[in-house]
Backbone as a ProteinNet text record, in pm:
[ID]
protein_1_A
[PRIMARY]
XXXXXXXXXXXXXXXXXXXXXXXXXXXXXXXXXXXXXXXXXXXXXXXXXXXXXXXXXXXXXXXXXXXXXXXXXXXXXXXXXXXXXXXXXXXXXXXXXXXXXXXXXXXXXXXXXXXXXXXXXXXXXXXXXXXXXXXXXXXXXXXXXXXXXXXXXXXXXXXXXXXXX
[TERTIARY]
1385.6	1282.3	1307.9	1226.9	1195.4	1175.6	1276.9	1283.1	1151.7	1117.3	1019	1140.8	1110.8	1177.5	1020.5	1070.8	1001.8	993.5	883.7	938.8	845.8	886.6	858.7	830.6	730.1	701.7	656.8	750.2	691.1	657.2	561.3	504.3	539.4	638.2	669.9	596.6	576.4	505.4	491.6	537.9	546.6	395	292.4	135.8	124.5	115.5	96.2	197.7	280.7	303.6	234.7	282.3	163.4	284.8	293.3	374	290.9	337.6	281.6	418.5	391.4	473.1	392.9	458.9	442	567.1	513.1	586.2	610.1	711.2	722.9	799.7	709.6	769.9	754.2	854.6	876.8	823.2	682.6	618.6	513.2	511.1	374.9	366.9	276.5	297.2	168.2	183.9	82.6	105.3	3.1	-36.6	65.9	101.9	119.8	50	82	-9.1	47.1	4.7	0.2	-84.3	0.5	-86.2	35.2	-35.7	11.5	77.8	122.2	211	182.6	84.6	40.6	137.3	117.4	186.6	105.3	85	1	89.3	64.1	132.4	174.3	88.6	91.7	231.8	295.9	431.1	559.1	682.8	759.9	838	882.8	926.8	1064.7	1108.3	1204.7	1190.6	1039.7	1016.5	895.4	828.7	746.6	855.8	1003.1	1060.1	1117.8	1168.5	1172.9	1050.2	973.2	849.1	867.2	850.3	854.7	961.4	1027.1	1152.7	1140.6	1115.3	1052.7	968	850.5	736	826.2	873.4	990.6	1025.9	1119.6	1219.2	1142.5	1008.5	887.8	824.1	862.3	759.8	863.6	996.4	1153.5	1145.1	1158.9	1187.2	1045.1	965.7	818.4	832.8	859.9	787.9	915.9	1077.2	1208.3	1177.2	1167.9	1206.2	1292.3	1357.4	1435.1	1470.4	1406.7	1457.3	1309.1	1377.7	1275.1	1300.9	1143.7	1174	1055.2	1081.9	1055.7	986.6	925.4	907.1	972.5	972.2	1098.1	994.4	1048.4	984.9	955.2	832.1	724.6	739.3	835.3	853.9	722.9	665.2	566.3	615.3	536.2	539.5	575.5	533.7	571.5	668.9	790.6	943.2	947.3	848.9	854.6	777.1	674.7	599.2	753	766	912.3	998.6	1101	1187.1	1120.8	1000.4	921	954.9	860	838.8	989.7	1120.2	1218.3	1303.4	1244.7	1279.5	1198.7	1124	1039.6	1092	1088.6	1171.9	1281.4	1398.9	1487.4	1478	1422.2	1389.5	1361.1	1259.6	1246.8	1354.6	1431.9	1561.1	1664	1640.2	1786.9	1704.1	1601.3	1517.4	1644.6	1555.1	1598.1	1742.8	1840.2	1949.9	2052.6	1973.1	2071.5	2034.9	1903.4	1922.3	2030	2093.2	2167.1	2128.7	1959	1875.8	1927.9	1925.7	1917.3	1796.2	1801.9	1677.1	1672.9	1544.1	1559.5	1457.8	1473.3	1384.4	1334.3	1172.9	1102.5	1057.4	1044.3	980.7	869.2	755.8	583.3	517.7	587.1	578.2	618.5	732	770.3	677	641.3	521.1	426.5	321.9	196.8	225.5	348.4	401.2	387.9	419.3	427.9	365.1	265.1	98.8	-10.3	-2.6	-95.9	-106	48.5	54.4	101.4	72.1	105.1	114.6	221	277.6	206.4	114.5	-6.7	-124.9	-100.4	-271.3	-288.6	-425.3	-536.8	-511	-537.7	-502.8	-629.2	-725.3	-813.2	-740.1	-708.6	-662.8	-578.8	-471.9	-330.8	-419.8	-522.6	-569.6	-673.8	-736	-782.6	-733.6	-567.2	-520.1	-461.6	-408.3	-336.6	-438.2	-563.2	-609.5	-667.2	-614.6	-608.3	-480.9	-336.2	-253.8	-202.6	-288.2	-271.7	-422.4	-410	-582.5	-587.7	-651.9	-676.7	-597.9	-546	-500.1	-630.6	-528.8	-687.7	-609	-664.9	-595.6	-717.9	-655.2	-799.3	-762	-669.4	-640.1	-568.8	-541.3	-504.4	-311.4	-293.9	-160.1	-87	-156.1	-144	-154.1	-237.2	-291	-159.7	-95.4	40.8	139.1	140.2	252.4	269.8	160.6	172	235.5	139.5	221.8	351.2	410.1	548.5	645.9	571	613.9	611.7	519.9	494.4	564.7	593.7	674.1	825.2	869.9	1044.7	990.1	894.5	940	906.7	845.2	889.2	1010.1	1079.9	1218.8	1333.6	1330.7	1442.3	1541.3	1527.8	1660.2	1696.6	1591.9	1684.2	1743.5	1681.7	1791.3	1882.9	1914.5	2073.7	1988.5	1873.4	1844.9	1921.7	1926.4	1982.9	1850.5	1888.9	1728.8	1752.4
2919.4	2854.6	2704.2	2611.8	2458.4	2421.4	2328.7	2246.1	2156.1	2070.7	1977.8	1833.6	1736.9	1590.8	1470.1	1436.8	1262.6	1188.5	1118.3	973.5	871.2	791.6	673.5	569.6	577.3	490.5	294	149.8	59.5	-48.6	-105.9	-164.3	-383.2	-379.2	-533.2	-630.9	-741.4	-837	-905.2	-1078.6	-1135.1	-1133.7	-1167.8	-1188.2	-1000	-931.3	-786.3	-678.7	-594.5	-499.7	-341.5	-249.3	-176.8	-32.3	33.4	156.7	280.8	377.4	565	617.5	763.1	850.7	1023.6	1103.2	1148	1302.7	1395.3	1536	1599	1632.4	1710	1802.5	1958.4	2068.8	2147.1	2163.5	2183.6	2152.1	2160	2061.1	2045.6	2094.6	2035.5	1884.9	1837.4	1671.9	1659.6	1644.7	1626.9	1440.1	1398.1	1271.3	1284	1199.8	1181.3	1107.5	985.3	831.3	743.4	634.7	482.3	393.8	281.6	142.8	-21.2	-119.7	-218.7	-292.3	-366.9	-488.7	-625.1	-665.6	-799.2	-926.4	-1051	-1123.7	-1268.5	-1372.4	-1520	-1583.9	-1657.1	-1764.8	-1852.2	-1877.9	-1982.3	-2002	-1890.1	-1898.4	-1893.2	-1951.8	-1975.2	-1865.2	-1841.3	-1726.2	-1648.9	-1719.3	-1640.6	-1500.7	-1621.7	-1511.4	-1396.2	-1428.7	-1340.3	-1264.4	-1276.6	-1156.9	-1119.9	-1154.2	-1053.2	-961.1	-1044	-895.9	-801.7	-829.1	-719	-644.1	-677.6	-567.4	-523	-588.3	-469.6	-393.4	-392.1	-297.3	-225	-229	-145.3	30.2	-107.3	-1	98.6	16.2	102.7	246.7	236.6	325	396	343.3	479.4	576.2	485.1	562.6	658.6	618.6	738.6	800.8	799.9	906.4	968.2	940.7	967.3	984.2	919.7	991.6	1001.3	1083.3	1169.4	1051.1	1004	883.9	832.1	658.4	587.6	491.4	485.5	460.4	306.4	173	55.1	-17	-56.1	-116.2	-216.9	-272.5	-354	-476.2	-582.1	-713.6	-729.7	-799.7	-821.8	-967.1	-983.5	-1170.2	-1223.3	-1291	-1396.5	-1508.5	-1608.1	-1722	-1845.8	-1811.5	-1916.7	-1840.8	-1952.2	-1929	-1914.5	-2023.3	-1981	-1857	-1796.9	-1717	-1567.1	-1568.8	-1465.1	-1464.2	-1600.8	-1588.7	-1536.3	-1596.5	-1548.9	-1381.9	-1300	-1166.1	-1144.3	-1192.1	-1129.1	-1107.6	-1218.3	-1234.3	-1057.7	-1047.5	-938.8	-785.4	-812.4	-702	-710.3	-769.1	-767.8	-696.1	-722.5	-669.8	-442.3	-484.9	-339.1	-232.3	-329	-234.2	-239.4	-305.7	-371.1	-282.8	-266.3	-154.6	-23.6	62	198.6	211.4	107.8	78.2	121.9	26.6	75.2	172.4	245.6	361.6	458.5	427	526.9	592.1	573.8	648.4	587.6	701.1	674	590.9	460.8	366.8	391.7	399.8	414.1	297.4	250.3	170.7	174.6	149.9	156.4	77.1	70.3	-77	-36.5	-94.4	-107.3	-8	-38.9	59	182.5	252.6	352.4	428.5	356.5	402.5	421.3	339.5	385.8	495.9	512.7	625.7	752.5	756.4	830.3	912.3	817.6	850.8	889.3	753.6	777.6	845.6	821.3	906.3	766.8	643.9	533.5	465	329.5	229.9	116.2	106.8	-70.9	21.9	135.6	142.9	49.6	41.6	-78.3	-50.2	-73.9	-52.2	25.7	62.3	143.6	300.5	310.6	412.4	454.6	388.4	404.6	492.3	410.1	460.2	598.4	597.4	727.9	889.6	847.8	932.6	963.9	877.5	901.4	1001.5	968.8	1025.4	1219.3	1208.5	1330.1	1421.5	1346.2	1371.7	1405.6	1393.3	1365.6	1411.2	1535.4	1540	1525.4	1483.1	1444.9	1277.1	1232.3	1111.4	1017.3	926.8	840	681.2	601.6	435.3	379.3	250.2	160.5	47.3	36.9	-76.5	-54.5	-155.2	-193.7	-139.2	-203.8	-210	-34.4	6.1	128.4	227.6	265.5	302.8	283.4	174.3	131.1	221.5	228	247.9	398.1	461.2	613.2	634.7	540.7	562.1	568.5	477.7	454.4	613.7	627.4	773.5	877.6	887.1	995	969.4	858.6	795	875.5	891	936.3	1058.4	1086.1	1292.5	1299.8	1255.6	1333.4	1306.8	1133.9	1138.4	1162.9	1239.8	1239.8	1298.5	1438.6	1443.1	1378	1311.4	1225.1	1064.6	1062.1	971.3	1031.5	1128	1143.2	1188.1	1208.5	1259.1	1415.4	1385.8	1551.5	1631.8	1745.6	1843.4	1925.5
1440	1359.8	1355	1404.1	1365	1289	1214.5	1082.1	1124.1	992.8	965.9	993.4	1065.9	1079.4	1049.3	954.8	902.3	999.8	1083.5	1168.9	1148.2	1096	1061.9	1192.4	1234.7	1309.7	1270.9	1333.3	1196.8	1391	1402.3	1462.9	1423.3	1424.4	1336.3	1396.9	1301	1287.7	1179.5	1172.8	1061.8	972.1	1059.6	955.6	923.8	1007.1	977	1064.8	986.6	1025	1003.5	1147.3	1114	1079.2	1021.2	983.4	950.2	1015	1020.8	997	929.2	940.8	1013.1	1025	1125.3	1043.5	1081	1038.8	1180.4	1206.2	1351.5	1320.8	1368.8	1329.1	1434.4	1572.2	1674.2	1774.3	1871	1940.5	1805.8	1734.9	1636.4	1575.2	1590.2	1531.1	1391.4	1328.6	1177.5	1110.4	1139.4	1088.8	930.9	881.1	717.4	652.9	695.7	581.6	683.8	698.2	734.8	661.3	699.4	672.7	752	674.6	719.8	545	610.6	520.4	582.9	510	532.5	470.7	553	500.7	515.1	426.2	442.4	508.5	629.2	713.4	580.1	524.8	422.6	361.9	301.4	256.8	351.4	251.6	350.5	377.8	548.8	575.8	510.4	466.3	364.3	254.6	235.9	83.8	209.8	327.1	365.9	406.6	439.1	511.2	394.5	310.3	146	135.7	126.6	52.1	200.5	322.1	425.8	388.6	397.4	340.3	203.2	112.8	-33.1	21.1	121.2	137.8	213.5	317.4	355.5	273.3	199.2	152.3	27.8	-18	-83.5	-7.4	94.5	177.4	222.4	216.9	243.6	135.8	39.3	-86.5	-132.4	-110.2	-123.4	-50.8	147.3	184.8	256.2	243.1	287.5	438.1	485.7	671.5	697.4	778.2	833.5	967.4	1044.9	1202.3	1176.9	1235.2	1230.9	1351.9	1444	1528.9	1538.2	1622.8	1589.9	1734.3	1757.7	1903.5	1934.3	2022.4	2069.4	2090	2111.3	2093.4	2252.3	2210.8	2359.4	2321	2443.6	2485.9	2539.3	2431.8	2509.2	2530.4	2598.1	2667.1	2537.8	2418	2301.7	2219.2	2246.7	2221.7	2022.6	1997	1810.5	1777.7	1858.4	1810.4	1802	1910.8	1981.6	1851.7	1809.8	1696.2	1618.4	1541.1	1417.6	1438.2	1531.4	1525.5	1548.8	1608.9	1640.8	1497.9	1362.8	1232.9	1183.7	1179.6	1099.2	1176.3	1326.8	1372.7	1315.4	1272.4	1259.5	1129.1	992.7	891.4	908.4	1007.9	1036	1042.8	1186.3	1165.4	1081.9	967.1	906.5	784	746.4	614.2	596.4	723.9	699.7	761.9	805.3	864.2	652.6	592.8	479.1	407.1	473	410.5	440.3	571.9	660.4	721.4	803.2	874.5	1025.5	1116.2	1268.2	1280	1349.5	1439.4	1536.8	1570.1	1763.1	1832.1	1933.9	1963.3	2113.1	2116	2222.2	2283	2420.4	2473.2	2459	2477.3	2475.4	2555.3	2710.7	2801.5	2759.3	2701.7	2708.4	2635.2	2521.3	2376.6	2459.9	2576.5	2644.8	2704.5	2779.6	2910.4	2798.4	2710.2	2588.6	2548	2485.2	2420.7	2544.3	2643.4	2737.8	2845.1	2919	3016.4	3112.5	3131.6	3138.9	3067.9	3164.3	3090.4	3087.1	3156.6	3123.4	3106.2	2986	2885.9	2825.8	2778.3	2692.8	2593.2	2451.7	2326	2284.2	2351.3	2317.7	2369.4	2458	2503.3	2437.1	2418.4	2285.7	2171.6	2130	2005.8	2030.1	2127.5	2176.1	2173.4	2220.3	2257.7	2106.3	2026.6	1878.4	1806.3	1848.7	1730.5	1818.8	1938.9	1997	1977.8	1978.6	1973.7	1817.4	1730.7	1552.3	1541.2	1545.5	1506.2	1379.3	1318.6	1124.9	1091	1220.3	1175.3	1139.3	1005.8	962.3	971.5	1050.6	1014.5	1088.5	1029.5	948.5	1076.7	1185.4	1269.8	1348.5	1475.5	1584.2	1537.7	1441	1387.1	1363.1	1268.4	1214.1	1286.3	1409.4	1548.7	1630.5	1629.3	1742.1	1682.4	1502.1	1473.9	1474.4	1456.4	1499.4	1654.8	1767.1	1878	1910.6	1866.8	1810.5	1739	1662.6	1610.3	1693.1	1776.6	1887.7	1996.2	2009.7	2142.6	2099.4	1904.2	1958.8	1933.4	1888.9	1911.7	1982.5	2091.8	2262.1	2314.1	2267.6	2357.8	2234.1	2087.3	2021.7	2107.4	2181.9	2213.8	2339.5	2413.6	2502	2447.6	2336.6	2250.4	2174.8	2148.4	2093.7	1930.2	1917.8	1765	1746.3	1646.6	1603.8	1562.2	1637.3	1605.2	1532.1
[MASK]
+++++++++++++++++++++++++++++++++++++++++++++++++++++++++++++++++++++++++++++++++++++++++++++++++++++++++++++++++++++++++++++++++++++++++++++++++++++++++++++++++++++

């Protein structure tokens, strides 16, 4: 018999991050809740990567996951845009890191190869397939849509990452 495992899927980004959770109960996958954690350019990044990490550790402590898995940073061509998001990723994994939760992390590609079946899908497709792959999933964006992918991306590879099943 197959236990139920939590996965927290979190999509980082300093203006918006997008976060899903996700119930996996042997190949079965069941939507939970998502959303995003917005943040105003306007303030200074100190206090925006404080509140990311209070919304964080708000959304550990409500919905407990079991592994949480994070996308890996997509190097663009502007070197401040890169630090910024490599600041908010960093938050992501450093959240459920003190909870004492396993992180796992995915490149972009691996999340399309994943969800889609390939690794240069469109973000329509990503989201096509989520809401095939999660029937009853409900999110409101581009963000929230990634971050389920993300979730679906480690329960297909937990045990070739080393998750405990």
């Amino acid at each position: 018999m197959s236990h139920l495992i939590r996965i927290l899927g979190i999509d980082p980004g300093l203006t918006t991050t997008g976060w899903a959770l996700i119930d996996v109960t042997g190949y079965h996958l069941s939507p939970l809740n998502s959303g995003v954690i917005r943040s105003s350019p306007s303030l200074p990044l100190a206090k925006r990567l404080g509140d990311l990490y209070d919304e964080l550790q708000t959304i550990l402590e409500k919905y407990a996951p079991h592994e949480v898995a994070v996308e890996e940073t997509f190097v663009n061509q502007n070197p401040a845009s890169a630090l910024k998001l490599g600041h908010a990723r960093g938050i992501a994994l450093a959240a459920p890191a003190r909870w004492g939760l396993p992180v796992f992390e995915y490149a972009p590609n691996t999340i399309k190869k994943a969800v889609v079946g390939v690794g240069h899908a469109e973000k329509q497709q990503v989201q096509h397939m989520v809401s095939i792959l999660l029937s009853g999933a409900k999110y409101k964006n581009a963000d929230e849509a990634d971050a389920y992918a993300i979730a679906i991306c480690h329960a297909h590879n937990r045990s070739a990452k080393g998750a405990v099943a």
